[in-house]
C-alpha positions in Angstrom: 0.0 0.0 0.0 1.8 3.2 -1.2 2.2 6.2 1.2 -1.3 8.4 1.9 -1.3 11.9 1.7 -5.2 11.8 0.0 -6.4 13.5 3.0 -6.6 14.4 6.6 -9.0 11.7 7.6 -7.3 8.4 6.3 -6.7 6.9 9.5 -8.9 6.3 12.1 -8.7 7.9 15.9 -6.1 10.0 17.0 -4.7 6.9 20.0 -6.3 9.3 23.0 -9.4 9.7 21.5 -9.7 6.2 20.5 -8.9 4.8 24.5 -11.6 7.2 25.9 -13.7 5.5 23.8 -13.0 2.0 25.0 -12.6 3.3 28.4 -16.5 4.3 28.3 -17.7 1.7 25.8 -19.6 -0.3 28.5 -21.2 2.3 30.7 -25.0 2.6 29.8 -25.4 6.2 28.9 -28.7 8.2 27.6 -29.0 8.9 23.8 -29.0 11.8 21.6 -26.5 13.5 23.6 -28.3 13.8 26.6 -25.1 12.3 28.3 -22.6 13.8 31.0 -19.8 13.4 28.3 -21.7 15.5 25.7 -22.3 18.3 28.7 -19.0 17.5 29.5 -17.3 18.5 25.9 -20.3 21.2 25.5 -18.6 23.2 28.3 -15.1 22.8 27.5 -15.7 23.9 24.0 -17.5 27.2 25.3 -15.0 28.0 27.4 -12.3 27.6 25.1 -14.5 29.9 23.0 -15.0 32.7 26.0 -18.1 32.0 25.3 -20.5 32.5 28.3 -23.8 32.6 26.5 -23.1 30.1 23.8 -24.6 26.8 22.7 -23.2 23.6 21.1 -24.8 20.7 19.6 -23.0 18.1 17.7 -23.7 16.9 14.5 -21.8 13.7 12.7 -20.3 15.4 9.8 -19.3 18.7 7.6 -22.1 18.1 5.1 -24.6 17.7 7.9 -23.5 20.0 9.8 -23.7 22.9 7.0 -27.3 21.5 5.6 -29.1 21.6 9.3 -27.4 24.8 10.4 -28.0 26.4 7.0 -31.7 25.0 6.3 -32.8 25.3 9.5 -31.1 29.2 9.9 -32.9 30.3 6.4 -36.0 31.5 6.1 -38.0 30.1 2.7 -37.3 33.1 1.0 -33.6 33.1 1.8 -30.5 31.6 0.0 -26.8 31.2 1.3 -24.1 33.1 0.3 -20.8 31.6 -0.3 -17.5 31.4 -2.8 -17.7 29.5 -5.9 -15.5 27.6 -4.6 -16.8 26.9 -1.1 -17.6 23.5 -0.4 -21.1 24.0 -0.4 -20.9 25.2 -3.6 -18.4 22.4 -4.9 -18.2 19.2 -3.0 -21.2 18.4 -1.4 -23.4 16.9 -4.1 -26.3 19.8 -4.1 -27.2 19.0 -0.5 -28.1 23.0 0.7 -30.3 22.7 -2.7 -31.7 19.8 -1.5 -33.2 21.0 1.7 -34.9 24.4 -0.9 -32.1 26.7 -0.9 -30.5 28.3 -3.4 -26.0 28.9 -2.7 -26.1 32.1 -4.4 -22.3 31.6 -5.4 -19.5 34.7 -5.4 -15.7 35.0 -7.3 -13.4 33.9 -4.7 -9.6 34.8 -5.0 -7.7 31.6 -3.6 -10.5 30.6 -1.9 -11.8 34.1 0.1 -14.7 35.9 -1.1 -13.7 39.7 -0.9 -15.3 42.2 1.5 -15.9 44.3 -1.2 -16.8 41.6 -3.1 -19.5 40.8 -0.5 -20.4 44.3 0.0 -21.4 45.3 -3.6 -23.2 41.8 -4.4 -25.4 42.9 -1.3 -25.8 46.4 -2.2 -26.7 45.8 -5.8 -29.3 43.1 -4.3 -31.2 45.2 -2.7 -30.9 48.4 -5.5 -32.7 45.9 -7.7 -36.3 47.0 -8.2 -37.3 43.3 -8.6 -35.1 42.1 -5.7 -38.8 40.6 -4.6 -38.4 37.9 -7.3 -34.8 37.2 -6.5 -33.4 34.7 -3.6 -32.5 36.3 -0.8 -29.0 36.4 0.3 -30.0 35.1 3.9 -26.4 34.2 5.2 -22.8 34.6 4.3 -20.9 30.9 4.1 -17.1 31.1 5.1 -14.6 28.7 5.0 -11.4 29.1 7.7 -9.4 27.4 6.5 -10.9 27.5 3.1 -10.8 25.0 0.2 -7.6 25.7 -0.8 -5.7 25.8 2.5 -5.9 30.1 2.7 -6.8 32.0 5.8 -8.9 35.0 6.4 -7.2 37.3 8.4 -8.5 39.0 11.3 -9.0 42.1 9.3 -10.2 40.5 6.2 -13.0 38.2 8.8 -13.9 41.8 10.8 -15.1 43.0 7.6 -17.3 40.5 6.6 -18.8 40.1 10.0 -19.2 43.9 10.0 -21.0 43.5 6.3 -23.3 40.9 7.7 -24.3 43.1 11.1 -25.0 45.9 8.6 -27.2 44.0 6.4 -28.7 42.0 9.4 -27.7 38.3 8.3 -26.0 35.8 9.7 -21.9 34.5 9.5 -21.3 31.1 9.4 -18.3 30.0 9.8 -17.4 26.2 8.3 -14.7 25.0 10.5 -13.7 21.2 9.2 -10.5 22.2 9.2 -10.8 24.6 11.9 -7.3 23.3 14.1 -5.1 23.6 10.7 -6.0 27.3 10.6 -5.3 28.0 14.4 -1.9 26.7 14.5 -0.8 27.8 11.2 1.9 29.8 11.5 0.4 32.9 9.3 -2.7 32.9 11.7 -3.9 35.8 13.4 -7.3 34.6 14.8 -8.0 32.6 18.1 -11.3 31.1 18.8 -12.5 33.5 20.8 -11.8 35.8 17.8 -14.0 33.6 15.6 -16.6 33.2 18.5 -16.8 36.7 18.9 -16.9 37.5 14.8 -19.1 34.4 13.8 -22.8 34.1 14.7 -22.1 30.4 14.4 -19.6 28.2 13.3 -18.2 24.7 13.6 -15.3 23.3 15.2 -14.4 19.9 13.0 -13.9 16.4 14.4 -13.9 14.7 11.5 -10.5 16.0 10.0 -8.9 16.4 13.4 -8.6 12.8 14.8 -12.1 11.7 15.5 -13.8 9.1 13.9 -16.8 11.5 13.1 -18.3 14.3 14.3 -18.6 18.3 14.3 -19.2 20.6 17.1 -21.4 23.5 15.9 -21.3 26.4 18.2 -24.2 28.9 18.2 -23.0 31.9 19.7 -25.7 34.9 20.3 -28.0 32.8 21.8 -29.3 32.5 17.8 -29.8 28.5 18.1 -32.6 28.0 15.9 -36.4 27.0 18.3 -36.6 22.6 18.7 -32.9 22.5 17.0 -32.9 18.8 18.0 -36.2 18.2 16.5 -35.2 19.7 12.9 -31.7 17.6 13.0 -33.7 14.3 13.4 -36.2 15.1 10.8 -33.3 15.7 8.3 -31.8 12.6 9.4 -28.5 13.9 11.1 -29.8 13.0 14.7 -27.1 10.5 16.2 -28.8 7.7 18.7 -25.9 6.7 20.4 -24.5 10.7 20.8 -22.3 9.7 23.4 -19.5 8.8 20.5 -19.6 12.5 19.9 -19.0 13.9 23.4 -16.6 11.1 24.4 -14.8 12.2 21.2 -14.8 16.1 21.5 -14.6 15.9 25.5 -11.0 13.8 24.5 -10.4 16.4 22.0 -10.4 19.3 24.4 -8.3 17.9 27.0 -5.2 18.8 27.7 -4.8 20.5 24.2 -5.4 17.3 22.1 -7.2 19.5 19.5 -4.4 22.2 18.9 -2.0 19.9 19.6 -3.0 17.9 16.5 -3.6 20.9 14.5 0.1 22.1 15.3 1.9 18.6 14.1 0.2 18.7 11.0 1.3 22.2 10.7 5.0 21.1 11.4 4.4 18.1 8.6 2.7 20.1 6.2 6.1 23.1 6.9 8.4 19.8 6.0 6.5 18.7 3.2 6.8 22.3 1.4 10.2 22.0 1.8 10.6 18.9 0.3 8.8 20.2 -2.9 10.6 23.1 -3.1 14.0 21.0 -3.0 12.8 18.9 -5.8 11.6 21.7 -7.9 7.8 21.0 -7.7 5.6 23.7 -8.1 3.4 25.0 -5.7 -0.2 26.2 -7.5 -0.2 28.7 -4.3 0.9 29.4 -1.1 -1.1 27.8 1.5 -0.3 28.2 5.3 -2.1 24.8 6.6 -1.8 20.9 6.2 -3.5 21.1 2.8 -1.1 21.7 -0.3 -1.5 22.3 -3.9 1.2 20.8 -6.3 1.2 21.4 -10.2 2.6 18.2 -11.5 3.1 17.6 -14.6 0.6 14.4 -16.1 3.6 11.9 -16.7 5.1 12.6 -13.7 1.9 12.5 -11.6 1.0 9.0 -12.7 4.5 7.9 -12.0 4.4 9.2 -8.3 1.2 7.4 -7.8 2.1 4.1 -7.9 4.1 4.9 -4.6 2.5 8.0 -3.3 -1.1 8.3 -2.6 -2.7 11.9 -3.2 -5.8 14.1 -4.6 -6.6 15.4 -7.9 -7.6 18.8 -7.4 -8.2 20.6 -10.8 -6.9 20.0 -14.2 -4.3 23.3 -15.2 -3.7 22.6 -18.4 -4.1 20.1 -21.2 -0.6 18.6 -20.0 -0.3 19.4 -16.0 -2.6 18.8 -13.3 -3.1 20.5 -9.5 -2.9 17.8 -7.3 -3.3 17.8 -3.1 -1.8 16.7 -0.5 -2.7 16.4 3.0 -1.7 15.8 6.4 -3.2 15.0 9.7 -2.5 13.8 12.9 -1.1 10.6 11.6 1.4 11.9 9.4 4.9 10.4 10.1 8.4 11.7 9.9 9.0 8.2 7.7 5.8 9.1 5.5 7.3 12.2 4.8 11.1 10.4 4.6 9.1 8.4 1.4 7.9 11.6 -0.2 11.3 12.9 -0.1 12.4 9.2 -1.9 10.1 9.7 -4.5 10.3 13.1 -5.5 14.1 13.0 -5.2 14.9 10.2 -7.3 12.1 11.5 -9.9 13.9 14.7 -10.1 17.2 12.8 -10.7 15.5 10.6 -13.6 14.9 14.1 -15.4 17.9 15.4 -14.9 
């Protein structure tokens, strides 16, 4: 089996998480998350936040998480706005569409819708005379880190938040990868920042050493009336919920959640370097565990009969951007095999 870096959820649980788990597995606990570990995490999570008002509920995964949190924060009327790029937009299979709302998509530069960018697509809305026959742009969709592995900063994030006060919608904040952008090195928000910023957002398990499972934080005291009611009816309700608080009460112990975030960093800070020593092009600069190689198509099949990675986008008709990941269980020997492989291809074309 070759060397994985397809994504940041290719093993199973981060060791910790995974022994809390059989440490609890026989205790007979209540379901739906009505359990002392979910109340447990909930806490943690808030005050790792600041958050004194806030609410959590977890949900089992990204796509779930941004269908119940958008459909149920929407009115009928009311679309989402996000990048063209965003994954709501992209990657998850028309699911917002599916629940009747429209992802009223923007032009994203490496990932980041523009304040301006936001500001004129809103102003022009509502300078329309027929704006009462158009979707309305209910909420603004962010990704942190986004698609491409780029951070908002915390002036570019102040801006859209101020937008969305002054147009009286929503921020949500997608946060799969939310640990990557924390410990990047080219960060300048902290979760309090986001909390403060965001009028909700999720804090991802999924990518970040659990077997499943997103924390969604509400954080105005916004969380939509019988939230636990609309989750079952769209079918994200999980019976046994105490494999979500175990997880995220593990997660926010003792660090375990920025502590993963920050090795994948450190891998991700190696693995550019490696790249750059072997002349492999970057497609952009990105400042988390997710980067984006243009290889050229010979070469790319030829590194993955030993190396494991993404296609991303086709460039041109004879290169193609590729991803790679890493994640908690990134090694110093899977990163020793990169180096292998891209060394001794450079050599052959030399």
């Amino acid at each position: 089996m070759p060397v994985s870096f397809e994504s940041d959820y290719i093993a199973g649980a981060h060791p910790e998480i995974l022994r809390r788990l059989a440490e609890t597995n026989l205790e007979s606990l209540p379901g739906y998350g009505a359990d002392p570990y979910c109340e447990s995490a909930k806490k943690k999570i808030l005050e790792a936040c600041g958050l004194e008002q806030g609410e959590v509920e977890f949900l089992t995964g990204g796509t779930q998480a941004n269908a119940v949190v958008i459909s149920t924060m929407l009115a009928d009327h009311e679309g989402v706005v996000a990048a063209a790029t965003g994954h709501i937009s992209s990657h998850e299979a028309g699911a917002i569409e599916y629940t009747g709302h429209e992802v009223l998509e923007l032009p994203q530069e490496n990932g980041k819708i523009r304040p301006e960018t936001l500001r004129r697509f809103l102003s022009d809305f509502f300078a329309d005379g027929n704006h009462d026959h158009m979707t309305f742009p209910g909420m603004v969709y962010l990704s942190w880190p986004t698609e491409y592995g780029t951070l908002y900063t915390k002036e570019e994030l102040e801006a859209v938040s101020g937008i969305c006060r002054e147009y009286g919608i929503p921020l949500f904040l997608d946060g799969a990868r939310l640990a990557y952008g924390l410990m990047s090195r080219s960060a300048d928000l902290t979760l309090p920042d986001i909390a403060r910023l965001c009028d909700v957002f999720y804090i991802g398990g999924t990518k970040v050493g659990a077997l499943c499972g997103e924390a969604v934080v509400f954080t105005k005291g916004n969380k939509p009336k019988h939230f636990l009611t609309s989750v079952k009816k769209r079918g994200a309700l999980l019976a046994k919920g105490r494999l979500l608080g175990v997880q995220f009460d593990a997660l926010f112990t003792d660090d375990l959640y920025f502590r993963i975030g920050r090795h994948a960093i450190d891998m991700a800070e190696r693995m550019k370097e490696i790249f750059r020593a072997c002349r492999l092009t970057l497609y952009l600069e990105s400042p988390t565990n997710q980067q984006f190689v243009i290889l050229e198509n010979e070469r790319m099949q030829a590194m993955r009969e030993q190396i494991a990675f993404s296609f991303w986008e086709k460039y041109d008709e004879t290169h193609t951007v590729v991803r790679f990941a890493t994640g908690w269980s990134t090694t110093e020997e899977d990163l020793a095999a990169l180096e292998r492989v891209c060394a001794i291809q450079e050599e052959s074309r030399e």
